[in-house]
N, C-alpha and C positions, 0 to 999 in steps of 0.2 A: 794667456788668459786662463784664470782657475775656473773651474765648474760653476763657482757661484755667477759668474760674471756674465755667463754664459746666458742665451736665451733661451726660455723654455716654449716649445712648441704648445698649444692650444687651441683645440678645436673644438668646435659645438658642430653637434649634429641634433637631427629630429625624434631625439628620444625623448618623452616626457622628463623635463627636471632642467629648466631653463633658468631657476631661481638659484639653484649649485652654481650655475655655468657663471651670473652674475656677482655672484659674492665671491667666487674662485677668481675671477679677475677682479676685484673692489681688492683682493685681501694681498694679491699678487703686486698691484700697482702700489700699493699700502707698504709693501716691503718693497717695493724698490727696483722690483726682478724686471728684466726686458721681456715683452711677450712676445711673441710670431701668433697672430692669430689668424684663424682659419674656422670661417662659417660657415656648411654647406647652405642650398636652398633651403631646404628641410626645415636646421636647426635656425634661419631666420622666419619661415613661419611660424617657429616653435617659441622664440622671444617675442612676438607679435603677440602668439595667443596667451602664455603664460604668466607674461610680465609688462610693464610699460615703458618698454623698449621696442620703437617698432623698427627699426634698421642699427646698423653698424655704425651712423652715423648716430644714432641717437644712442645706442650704447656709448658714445663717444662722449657726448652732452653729460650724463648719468655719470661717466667717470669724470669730467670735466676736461676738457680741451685739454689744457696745459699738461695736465697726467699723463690724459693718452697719447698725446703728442711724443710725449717725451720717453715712454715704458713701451708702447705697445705699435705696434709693425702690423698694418694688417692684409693678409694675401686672398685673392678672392679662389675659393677651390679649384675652381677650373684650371689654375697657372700651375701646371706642371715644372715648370721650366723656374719657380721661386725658390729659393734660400733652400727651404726645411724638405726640400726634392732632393737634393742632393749629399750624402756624408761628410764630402769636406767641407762643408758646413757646420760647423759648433757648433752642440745646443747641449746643455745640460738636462737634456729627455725630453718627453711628448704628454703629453693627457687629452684624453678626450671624455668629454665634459657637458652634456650627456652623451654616451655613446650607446647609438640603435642597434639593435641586434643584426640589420643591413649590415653597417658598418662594422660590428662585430667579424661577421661572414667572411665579409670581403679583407681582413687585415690577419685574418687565421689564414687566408685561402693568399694572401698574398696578391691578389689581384690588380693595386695600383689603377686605378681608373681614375682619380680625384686627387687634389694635391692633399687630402686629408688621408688618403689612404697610404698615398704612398709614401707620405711623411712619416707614419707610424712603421710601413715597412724596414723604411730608410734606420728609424729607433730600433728597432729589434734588430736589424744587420748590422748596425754598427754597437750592440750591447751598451744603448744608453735605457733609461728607467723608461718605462711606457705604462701608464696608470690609463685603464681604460673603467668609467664610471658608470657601467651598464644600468638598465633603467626596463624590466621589461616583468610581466607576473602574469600567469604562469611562466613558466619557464619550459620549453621543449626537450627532447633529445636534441637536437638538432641544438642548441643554444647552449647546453651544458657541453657537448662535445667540440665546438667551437672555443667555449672556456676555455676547455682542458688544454685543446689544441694553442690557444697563443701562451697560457701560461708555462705551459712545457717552452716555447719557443724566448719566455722572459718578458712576458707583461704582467703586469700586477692587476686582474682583473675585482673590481673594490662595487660592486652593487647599490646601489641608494638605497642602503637601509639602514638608516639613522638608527641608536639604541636609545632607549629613555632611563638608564640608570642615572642619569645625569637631574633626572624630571624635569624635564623642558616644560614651559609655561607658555609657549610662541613657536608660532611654525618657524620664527627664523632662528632660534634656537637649536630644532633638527635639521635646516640648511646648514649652518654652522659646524654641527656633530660632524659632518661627511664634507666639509670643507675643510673641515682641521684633518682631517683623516688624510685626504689625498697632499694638504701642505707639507704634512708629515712624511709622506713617500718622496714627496718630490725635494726636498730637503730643503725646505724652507720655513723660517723661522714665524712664531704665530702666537698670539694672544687670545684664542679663540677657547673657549669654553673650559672645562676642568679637565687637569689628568688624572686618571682615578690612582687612589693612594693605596688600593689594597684592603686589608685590613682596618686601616683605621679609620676610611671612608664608610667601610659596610657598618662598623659603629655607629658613626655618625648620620647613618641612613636611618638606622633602628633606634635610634634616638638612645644610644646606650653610651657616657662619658666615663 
């Protein structure tokens, strides 16, 4: 089985930015990938209040039956004992999609309490991609030294902070910015917004032919 083939781990926790976490999966199922998904409590109060998605089932609906059926696996976190628990398990990496600074804590500190946590642990021991989409302002010692700490250990920790060199016209424009962004890490292929060209982009900013 090559890497593409592979399922990618996917969790949503209770970090503000529930609208990433849905268009991260619309753009996943969109290309075809198999998901493992994993929603703490949290992050389904957090598609309640943020979006109009009120359960896992109804993100279900939103993706359409047939889709999710067929793309997406979904584990309830409590199941230690699931697929994305284990190493001999294949997956082509992990993201978490938003990720709380909770959840930050406990996957620096290795903790393993939730099958979210310890799915990411399971990614970083076995050195597959782990893209964590933290979601939090200000920011602590305590939260920059947790950074440090899983990046040192091989996560890609990627911030919700969309850029506007692009001039986004629509908030779903800056959802998109930071969904192309983590598509990109996790190496999946994407039609999402512009790649900047460099030079000849900043022309064409400045209105200069």
């Amino acid at each position: 089985m090559s890497v593409a083939e592979r399922p990618i781990v996917f969790a949503i926790t209770g970090a503000s930015g529930a609208p990433y976490a849905v268009r991260l999966l619309e753009e996943l199922v969109r290309a075809e990938r198999k998901v493992q998904l994993i929603v703490s409590s949290h992050g389904l109060r957090l598609l309640r209040t943020e979006t109009d998605v009120p359960s896992v089932e109804g993100l279900r609906a939103h993706l359409g039956e047939k889709a999710f059926d067929r793309f997406v696996q979904y584990y309830s976190d409590g199941d230690r004992g699931a697929a994305p628990a284990s190493g001999s398990a294949l997956t082509a990496g992990m993201v978490i999609c938003p990720c709380s600074m909770g959840t930050l804590a406990a996957v620096s500190l290795g903790t393993s309490r939730s099958l979210v946590e310890r799915a990411a642990d399971v990614t970083l021991k076995e050195r597959r991609p782990l893209v964590l989409v933290t979601r939090e302002t200000p920011l602590s010692a305590i939260h920059l030294e947790n950074m440090l700490r899983v990046t040192n250990a091989g996560a890609v920790v990627m911030p919700a902070t969309p850029g506007f060199y692009h001039r986004p016209q629509a908030i779903a424009e800056l959802v998109d910015f930071m969904v192309a962004r983590v598509l990109d890490h996790l190496g999946v292929e994407h039609r999402l917004g512009h790649r900047w060209g460099g030079e000849e982009d900043a022309r064409h900013e400045a209105g200069v032919e």
